[in-house]
VEXMI-403117 format. One record per residue (C-alpha): x, y, z; residue in three letters. Coordinates in steps of 0.2 Angstrom, whole numbers, plus 5000, padded with zeros to 4 digits. Last residue first. Example, Ala and Ser with C-alpha at 12.3 -4.5 7.8 and 13.67 -1.06 7.14 Angstrom:
BEGIN
PT,5068,4995,5036,Ser
PT,5062,4978,5039,Ala
This chain:
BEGIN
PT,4866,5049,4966,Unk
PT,4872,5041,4983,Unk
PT,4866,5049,4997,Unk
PT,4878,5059,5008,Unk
PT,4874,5060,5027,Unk
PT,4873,5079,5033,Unk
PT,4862,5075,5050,Unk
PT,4877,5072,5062,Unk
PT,4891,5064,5052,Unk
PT,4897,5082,5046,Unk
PT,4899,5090,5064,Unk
PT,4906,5074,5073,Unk
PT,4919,5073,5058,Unk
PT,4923,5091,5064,Unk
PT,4924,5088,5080,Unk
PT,4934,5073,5078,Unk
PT,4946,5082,5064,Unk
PT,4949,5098,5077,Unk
PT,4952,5083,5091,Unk
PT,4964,5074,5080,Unk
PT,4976,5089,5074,Unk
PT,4978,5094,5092,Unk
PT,4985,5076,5095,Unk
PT,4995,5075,5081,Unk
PT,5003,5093,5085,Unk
PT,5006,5085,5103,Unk
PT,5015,5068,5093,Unk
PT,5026,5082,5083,Unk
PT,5033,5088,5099,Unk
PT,5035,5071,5105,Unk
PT,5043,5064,5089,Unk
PT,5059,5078,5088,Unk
PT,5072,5067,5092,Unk
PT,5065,5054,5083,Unk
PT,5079,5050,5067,Unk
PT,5077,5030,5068,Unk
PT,5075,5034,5045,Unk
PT,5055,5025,5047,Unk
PT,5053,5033,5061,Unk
PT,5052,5048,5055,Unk
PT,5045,5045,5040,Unk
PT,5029,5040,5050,Unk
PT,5030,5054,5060,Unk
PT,5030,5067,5046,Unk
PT,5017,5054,5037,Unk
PT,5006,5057,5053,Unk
PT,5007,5074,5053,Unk
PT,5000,5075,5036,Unk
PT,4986,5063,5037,Unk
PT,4979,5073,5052,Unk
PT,4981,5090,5043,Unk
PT,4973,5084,5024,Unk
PT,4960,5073,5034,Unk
PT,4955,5071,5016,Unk
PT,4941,5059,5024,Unk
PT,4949,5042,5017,Unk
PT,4966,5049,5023,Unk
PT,4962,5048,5043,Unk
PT,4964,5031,5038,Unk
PT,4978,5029,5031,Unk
PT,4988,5042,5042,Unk
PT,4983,5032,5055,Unk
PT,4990,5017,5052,Unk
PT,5005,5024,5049,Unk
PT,5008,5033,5061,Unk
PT,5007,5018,5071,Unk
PT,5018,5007,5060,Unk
PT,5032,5021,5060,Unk
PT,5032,5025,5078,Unk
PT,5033,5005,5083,Unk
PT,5048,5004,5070,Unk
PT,5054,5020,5080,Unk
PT,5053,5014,5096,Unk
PT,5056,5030,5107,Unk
PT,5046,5019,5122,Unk
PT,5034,5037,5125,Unk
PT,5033,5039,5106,Unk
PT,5027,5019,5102,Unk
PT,5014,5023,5119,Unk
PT,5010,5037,5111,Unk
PT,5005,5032,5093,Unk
PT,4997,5017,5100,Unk
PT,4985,5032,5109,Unk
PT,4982,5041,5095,Unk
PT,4975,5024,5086,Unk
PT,4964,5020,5101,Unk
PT,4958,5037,5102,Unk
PT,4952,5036,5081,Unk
PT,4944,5019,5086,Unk
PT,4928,5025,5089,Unk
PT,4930,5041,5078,Unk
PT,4934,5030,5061,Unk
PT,4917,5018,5068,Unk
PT,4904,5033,5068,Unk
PT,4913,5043,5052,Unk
PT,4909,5026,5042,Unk
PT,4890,5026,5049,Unk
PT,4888,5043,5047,Unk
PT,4894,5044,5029,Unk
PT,4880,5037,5020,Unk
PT,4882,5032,5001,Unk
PT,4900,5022,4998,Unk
PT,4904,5032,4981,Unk
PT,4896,5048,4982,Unk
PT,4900,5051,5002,Unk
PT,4920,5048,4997,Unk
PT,4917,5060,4983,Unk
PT,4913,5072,4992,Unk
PT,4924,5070,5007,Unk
PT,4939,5070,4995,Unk
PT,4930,5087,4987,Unk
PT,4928,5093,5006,Unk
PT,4946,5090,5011,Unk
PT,4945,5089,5030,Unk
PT,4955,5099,5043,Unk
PT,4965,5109,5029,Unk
PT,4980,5107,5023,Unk
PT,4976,5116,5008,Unk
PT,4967,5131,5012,Unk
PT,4950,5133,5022,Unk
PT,4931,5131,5019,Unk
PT,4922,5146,5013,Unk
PT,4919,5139,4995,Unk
PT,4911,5156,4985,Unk
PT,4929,5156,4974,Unk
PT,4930,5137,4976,Unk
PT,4917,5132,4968,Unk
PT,4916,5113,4970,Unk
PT,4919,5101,4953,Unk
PT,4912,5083,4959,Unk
PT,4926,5070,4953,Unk
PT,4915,5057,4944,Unk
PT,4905,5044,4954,Unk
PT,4909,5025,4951,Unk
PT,4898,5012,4949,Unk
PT,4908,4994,4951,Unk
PT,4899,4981,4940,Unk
PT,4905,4966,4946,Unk
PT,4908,4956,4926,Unk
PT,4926,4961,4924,Unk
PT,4932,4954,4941,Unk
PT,4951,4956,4938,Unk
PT,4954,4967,4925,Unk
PT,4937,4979,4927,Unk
PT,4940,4979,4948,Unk
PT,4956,4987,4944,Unk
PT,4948,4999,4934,Unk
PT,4937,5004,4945,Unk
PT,4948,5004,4960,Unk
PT,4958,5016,4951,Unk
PT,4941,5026,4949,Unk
PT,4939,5025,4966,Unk
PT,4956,5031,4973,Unk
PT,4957,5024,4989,Unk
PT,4971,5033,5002,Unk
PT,4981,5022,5000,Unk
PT,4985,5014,4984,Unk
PT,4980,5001,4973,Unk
PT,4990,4986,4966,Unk
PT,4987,4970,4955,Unk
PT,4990,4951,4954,Unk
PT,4997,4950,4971,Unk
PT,5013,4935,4969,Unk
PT,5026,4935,4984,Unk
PT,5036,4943,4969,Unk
PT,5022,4956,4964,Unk
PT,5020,4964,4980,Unk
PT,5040,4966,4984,Unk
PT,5041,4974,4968,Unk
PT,5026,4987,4972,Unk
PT,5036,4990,4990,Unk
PT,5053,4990,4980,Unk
PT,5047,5002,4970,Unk
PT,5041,5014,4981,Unk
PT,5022,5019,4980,Unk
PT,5017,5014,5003,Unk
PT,5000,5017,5005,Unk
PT,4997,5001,5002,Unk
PT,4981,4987,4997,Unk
PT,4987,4973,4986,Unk
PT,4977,4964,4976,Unk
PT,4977,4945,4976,Unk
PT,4969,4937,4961,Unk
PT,4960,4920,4969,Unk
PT,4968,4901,4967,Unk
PT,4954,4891,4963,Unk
PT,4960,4875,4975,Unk
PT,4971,4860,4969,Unk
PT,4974,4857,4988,Unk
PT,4993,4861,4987,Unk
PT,4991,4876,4975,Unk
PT,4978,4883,4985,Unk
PT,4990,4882,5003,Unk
PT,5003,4890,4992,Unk
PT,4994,4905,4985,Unk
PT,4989,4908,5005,Unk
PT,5004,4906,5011,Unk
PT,5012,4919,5001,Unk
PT,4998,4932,4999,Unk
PT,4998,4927,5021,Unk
PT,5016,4933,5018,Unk
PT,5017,4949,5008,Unk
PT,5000,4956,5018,Unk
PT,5011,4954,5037,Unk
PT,5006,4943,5049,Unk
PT,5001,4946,5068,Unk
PT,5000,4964,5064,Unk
PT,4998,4971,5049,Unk
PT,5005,4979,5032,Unk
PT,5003,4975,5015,Unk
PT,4983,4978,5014,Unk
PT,4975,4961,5006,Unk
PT,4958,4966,4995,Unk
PT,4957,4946,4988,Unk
PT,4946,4941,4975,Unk
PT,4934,4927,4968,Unk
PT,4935,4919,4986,Unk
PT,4935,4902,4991,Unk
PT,4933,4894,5006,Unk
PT,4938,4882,5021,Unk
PT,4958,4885,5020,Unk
PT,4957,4903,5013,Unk
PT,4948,4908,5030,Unk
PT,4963,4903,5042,Unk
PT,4975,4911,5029,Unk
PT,4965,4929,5031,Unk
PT,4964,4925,5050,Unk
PT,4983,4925,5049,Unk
PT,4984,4939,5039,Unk
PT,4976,4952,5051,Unk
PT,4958,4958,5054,Unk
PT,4948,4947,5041,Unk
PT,4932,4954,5032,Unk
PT,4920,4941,5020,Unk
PT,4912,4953,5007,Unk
PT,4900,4946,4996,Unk
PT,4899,4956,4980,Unk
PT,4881,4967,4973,Unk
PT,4888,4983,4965,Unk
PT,4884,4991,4980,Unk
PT,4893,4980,4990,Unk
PT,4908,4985,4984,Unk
PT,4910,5003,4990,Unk
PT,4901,5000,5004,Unk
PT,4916,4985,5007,Unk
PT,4929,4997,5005,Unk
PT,4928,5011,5016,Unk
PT,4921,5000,5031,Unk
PT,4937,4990,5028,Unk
PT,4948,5005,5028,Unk
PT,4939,5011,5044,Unk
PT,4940,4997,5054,Unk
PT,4960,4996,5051,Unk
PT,4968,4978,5053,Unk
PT,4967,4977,5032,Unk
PT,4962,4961,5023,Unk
PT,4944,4961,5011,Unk
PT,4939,4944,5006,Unk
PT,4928,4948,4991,Unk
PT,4913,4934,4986,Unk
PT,4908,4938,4969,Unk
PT,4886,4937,4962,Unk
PT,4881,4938,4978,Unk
PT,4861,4938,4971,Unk
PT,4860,4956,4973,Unk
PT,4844,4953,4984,Unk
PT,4850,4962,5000,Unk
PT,4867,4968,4999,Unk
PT,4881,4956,5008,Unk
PT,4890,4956,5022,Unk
PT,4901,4940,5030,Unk
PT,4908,4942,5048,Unk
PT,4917,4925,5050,Unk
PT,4906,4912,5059,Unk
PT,4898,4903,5043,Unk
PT,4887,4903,5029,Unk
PT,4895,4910,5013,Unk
PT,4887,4918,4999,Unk
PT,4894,4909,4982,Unk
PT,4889,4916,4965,Unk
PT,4872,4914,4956,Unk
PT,4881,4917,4937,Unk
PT,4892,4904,4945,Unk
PT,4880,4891,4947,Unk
PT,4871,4896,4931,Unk
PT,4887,4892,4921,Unk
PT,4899,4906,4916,Unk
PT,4905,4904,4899,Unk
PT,4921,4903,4897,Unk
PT,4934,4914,4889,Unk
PT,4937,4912,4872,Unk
PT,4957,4912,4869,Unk
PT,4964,4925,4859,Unk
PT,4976,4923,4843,Unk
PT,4982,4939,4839,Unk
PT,4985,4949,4821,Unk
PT,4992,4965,4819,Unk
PT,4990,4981,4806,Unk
PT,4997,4996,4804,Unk
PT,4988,5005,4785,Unk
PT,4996,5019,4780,Unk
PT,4992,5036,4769,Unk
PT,4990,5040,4752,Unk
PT,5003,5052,4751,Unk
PT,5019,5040,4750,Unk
PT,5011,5020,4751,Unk
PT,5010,5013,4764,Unk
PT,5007,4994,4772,Unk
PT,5010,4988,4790,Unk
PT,5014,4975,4799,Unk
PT,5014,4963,4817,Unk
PT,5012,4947,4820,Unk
PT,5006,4938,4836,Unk
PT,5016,4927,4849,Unk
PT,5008,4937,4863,Unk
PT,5026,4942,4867,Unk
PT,5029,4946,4849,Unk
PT,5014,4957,4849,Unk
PT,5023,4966,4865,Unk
PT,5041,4967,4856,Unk
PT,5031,4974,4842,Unk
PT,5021,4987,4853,Unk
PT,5036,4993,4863,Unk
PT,5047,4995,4845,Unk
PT,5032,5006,4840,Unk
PT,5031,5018,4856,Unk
PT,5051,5020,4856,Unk
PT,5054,5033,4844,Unk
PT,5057,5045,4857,Unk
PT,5044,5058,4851,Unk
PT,5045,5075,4842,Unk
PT,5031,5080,4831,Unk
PT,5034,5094,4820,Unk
PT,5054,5090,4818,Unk
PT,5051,5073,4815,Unk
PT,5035,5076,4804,Unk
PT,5047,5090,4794,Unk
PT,5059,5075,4789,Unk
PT,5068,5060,4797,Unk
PT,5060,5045,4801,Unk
PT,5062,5041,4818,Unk
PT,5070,5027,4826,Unk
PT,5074,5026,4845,Unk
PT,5071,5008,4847,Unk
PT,5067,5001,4831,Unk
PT,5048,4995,4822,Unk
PT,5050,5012,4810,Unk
PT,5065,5008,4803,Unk
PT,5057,4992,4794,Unk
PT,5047,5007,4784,Unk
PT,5060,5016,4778,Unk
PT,5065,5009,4762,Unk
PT,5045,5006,4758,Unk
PT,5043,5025,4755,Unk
PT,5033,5031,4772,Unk
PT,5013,5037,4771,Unk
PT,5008,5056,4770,Unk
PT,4991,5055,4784,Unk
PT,4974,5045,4776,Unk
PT,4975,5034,4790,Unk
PT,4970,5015,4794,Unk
PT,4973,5006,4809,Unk
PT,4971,4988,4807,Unk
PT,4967,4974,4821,Unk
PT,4967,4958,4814,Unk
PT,4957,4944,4827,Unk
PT,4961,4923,4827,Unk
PT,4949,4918,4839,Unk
PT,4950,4902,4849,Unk
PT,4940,4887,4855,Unk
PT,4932,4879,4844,Unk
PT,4940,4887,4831,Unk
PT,4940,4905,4821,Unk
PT,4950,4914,4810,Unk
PT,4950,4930,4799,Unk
PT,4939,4939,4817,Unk
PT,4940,4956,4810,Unk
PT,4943,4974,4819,Unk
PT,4945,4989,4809,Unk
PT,4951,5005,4815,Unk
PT,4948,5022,4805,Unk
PT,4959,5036,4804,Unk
PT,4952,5050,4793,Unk
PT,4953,5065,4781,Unk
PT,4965,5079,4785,Unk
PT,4982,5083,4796,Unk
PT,4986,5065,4799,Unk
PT,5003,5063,4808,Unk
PT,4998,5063,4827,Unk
PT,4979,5053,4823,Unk
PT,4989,5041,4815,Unk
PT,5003,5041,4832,Unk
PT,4985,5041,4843,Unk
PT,4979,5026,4834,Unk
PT,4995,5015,4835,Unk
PT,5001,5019,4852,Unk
PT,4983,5017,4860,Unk
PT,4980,5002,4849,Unk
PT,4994,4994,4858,Unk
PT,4991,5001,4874,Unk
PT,4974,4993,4873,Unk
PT,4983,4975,4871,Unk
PT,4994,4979,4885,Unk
PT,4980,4982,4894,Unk
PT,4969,4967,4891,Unk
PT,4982,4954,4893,Unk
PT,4973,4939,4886,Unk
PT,4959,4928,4888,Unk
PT,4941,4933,4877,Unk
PT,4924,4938,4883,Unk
PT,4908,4943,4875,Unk
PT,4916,4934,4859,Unk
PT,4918,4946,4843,Unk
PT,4905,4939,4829,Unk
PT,4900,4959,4827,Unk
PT,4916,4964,4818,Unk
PT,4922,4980,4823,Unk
PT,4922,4994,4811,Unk
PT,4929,5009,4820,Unk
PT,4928,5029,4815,Unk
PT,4938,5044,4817,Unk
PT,4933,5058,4804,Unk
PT,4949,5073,4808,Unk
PT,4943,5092,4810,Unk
PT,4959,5091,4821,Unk
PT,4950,5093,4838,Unk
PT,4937,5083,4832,Unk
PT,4949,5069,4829,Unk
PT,4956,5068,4847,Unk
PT,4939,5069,4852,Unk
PT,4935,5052,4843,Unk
PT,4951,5047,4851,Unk
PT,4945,5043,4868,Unk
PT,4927,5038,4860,Unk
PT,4938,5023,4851,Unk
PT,4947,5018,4866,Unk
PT,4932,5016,4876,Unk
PT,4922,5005,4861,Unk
PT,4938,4995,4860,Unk
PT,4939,4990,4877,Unk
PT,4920,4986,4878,Unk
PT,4923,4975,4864,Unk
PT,4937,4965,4869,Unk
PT,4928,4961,4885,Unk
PT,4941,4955,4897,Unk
PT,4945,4937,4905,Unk
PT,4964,4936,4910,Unk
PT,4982,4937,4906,Unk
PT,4993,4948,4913,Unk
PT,5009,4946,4902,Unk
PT,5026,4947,4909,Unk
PT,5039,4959,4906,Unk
PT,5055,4954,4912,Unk
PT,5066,4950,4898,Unk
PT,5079,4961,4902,Unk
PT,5077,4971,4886,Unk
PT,5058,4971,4891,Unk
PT,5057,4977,4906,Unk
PT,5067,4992,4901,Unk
PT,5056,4996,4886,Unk
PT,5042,4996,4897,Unk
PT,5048,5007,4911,Unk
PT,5057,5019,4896,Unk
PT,5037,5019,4889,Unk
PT,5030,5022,4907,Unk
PT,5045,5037,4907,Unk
PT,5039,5046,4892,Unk
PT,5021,5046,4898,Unk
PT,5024,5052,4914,Unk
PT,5032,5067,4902,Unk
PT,5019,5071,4892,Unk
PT,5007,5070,4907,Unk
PT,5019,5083,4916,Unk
PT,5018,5091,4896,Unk
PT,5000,5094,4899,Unk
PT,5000,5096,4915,Unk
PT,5012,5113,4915,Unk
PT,5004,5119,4899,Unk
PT,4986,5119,4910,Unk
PT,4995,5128,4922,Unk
PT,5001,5142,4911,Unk
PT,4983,5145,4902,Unk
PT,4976,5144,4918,Unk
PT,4987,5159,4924,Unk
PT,4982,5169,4909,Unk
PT,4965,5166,4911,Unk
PT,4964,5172,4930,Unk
PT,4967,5158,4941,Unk
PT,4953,5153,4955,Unk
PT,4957,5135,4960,Unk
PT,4953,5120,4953,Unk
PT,4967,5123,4941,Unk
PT,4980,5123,4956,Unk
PT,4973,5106,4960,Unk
PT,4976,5099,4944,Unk
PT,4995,5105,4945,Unk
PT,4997,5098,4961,Unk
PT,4991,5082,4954,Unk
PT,5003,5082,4940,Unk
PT,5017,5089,4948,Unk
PT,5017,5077,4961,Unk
PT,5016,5061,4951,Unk
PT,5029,5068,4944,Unk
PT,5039,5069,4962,Unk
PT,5034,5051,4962,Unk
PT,5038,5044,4941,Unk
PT,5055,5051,4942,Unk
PT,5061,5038,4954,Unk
PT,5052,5023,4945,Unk
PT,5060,5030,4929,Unk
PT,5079,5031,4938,Unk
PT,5076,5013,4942,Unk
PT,5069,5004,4926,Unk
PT,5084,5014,4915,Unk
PT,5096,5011,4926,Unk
PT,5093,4991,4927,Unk
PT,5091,4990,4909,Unk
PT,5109,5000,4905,Unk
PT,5115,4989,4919,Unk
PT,5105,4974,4910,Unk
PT,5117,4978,4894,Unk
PT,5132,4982,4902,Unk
PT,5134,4968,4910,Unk
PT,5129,4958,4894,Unk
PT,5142,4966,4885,Unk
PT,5154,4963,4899,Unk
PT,5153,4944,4898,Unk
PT,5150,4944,4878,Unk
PT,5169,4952,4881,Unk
PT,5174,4940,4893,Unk
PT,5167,4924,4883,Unk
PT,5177,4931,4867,Unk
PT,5193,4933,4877,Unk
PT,5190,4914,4885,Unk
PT,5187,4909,4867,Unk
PT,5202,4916,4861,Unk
PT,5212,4909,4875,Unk
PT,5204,4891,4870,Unk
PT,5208,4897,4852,Unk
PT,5228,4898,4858,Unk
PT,5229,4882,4868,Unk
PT,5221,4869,4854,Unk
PT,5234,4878,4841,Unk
PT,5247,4876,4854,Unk
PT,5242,4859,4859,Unk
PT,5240,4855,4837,Unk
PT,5259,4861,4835,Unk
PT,5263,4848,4849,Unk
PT,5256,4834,4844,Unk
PT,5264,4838,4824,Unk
PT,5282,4841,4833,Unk
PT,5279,4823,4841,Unk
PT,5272,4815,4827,Unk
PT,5287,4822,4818,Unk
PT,5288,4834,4806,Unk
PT,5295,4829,4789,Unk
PT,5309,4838,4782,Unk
PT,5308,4848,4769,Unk
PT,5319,4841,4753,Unk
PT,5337,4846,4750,Unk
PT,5340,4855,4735,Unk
């Protein structure tokens, strides 16, 4: 038998090319297919963040609709059915926040907020939200926190609430006797940092330690009666682990079947700093620009507040004043950016759109001018009445910290106010209930919302002299509303209208307000055929609201309670 014949080096290079040739084609295969997986990955992301952002407005509506219909006179059974309308509306905005969420964070774009915040005040809020919970449930909610708790710690103070949010309500959910009890313990402490556990304890049936790793998966439930009892998504617990991961925490939990379960996580938290006497004193400023500040509050903040409209700024600095901040106003961005190169501010109010320069560039310019000359750089919070997507992308990317929207909503501002400036003590009236069956004042779309006015009058104190500068520059407004008609300029139209429409807004000018957004929307789509008819409603709708601002601001100012 004759023996194999060797290959030649020839033969051998060329076996080896085509071995070389054929894995680089299976690479390229592989690279294609890991291509199209990620494609489909952040399309999946990207539909997901979209189609909850466009839910969330005409849910937004329901929800507020639907609390306005229980402010009206229903008869029992008709309450009943509104109140199931709100609660599963709120069951659903809830739903769509946690596909927000989860979106962000498969395409890596949730970012933490951090700042100073008062662990323990949090906790105490979140624990009487739940104590009712319990109550309803004939359930003992109770919290142990640890006493050696810092007054103020850096972190992302929501997301840390959200966490315990999710964790106490789903014990709460599946406990049908005995308690759910939190405990919060510092286990680690350095000069600097805190090392706290968070653990929520229930007496509900526990989980058989097979399915417990389940439970931390994105649409994962454990199956059984409780499923079937409870619904959900499944996606509140995979939220809170990516969120703990992005804090660089850790995250557990220990069961045992019918004695209950114990979730538990553990974060490292910077110590905030103390504030020095210097700051506790704050900075008033001397100086041309109009500065206002309450007599003997010690100017504990100093608050630039942005926005071309009288009225908006008026609005706003009563509202903080009260609770003792220096308010430095500004016209247009440009004198915003003029004012940021000779002084500080501990927060910026900056409406997105004015004359001269817009809010989404002097935000810009203003961040980069501080950066450049090492200076505090303040939190910029953006004032619209514009709730699209892209308007609160287009505020995040050119770097405002936060968002509230037009017309104010006090408590928002609140809250807003509690993340960024936790130590200004903002006093907010609650909603004042009116009766509306003895309530002579007209329907929705009304002149002037009297609960909005209310609560308006609660908040800032003294109406007359907010009423006095709305209706000074109320003609001026109406007449670049005109002008913009009479040109058929419809950017001019949609900028006019809506300037008006915000500040007609503070008042619950429900009518005025109304028109304008018609014509604002109109010029927004270029579709203005039927802009001069609407313009002469506009105009009727301004004298009624004139007279009847003139009426209220005449001897029936509100006093703050």
């Amino acid at each position: 038998m004759t023996p194999p014949k060797e290959a030649t080096p020839e033969q051998q290079i060329a076996e080896l090319e085509a071995i070389i040739r054929r894995l680089r084609e299976e690479n390229e295969r592989l690279r294609e297919k890991a291509n199209h997986a990620d494609s489909a990955n952040k399309a999946k992301s990207d539909f997901l963040a979209m189609i909850s952002h466009e839910i969330r407005t005409p849910m937004n509506g329901v929800i507020g609709l639907s609390e306005l219909l229980l402010g009206t006179g229903l008869e029992s059974r008709q309450k009943h059915f509104a109140e199931l309308i709100l609660t599963s509306a709120r069951n659903l905005l809830t739903l769509i926040n946690s596909l927000l969420d989860f979106s962000k964070i498969e395409a890596k774009k949730m970012v933490l907020d951090l700042a100073p915040f008062d662990l323990t005040d949090m906790l105490i809020e979140t624990m009487e939200l739940y104590t009712l919970s319990g109550e309803q449930k004939e359930l003992q909610v109770k919290a142990d926190i640890d006493e050696r708790l810092a007054p103020s710690y850096i972190g992302d103070g929501y997301r840390i609430r959200q966490i315990l949010v999710n964790l106490l309500g789903n014990a709460i959910k599946f406990t049908s006797r005995g308690e759910v009890s939190l405990k919060v313990t510092i286990i680690d402490r350095t000069a600097n940092t805190d090392t706290i556990r968070f653990e929520v304890r229930d007496t509900g049936p526990g989980i058989i330690r097979e399915k417990q790793g389940e439970l931390f998966q994105p649409f994962t439930q454990l199956d059984g009666p409780a499923k079937l009892r409870h619904g959900g998504t499944g996606l509140g617990l995979s939220i809170c682990a990516k969120l703990i991961e992005l804090m660089d925490g850790a995250l557990g939990l220990n069961s045992v079947p019918g004695e209950g379960s114990t979730f538990w996580f553990q974060l490292r938290l910077p110590v905030a700093a103390a504030k020095t006497d210097s700051q506790d004193t704050g900075r008033c400023l001397d100086g041309d620009e109009k500065t206002t500040d309450q007599a003997g509050s010690g100017c504990s903040y100093t608050i630039l507040i942005v926005d071309d409209e009288p009225t908006n700024r008026m609005v706003l600095r009563e509202s903080l004043q009260r609770a003792g901040a220096g308010i430095v106003e500004a016209e247009d961005g440009r004198q915003a950016i003029d004012y940021c190169m000779t002084r500080d501010f501990d927060c910026i109010f900056m409406d997105c759109q004015m004359p001269v320069v817009d809010g989404f560039e002097a935000t810009e310019k203003i961040l980069a001018n501080a950066a450049d000359s090492n200076r505090p750089i303040p939190p910029i919070i953006a004032l619209t009445a514009d709730a699209t997507m892209d308007t609160r992308q287009r505020c995040q990317d050119s770097g405002m910290k936060d968002y509230l929207l037009k017309p104010l909503n006090f408590d928002e501002l609140k809250q807003v106010i509690g993340r960024q400036l936790p130590d200004l003590q903002v006093h907010i009236q609650g909603r004042h209930v009116i009766d509306r069956e003895n309530d002579d004042t007209d329907a929705p779309g009304m002149i002037i919302n009297p609960e909005t006015l209310e609560k308006l009058g609660n908040n800032i104190g003294n109406l007359g002299p907010v009423i006095a500068v709305f209706l000074q520059t109320l003609s001026s407004r109406f007449a670049d509303i005109s002008r913009a008609v009479q040109a058929r300029d419809a950017d001019a139209i949609a900028r006019a209208a809506h300037t008006l429409k915000g500040s007609s807004s503070q008042f619950g000018a429900e009518e005025l307000s109304g028109l304008c957004r018609h014509l604002e929307e109109m010029g927004r789509s270029h579709n203005i055929t039927q802009a001069e008819p609407l313009l002469r409603e506009i105009g009727r709708a301004a004298e009624r609201l004139r007279e009847e601002l003139s009426r209220r601001g005449t001897g029936n100012s509100h006093s703050s309670t």
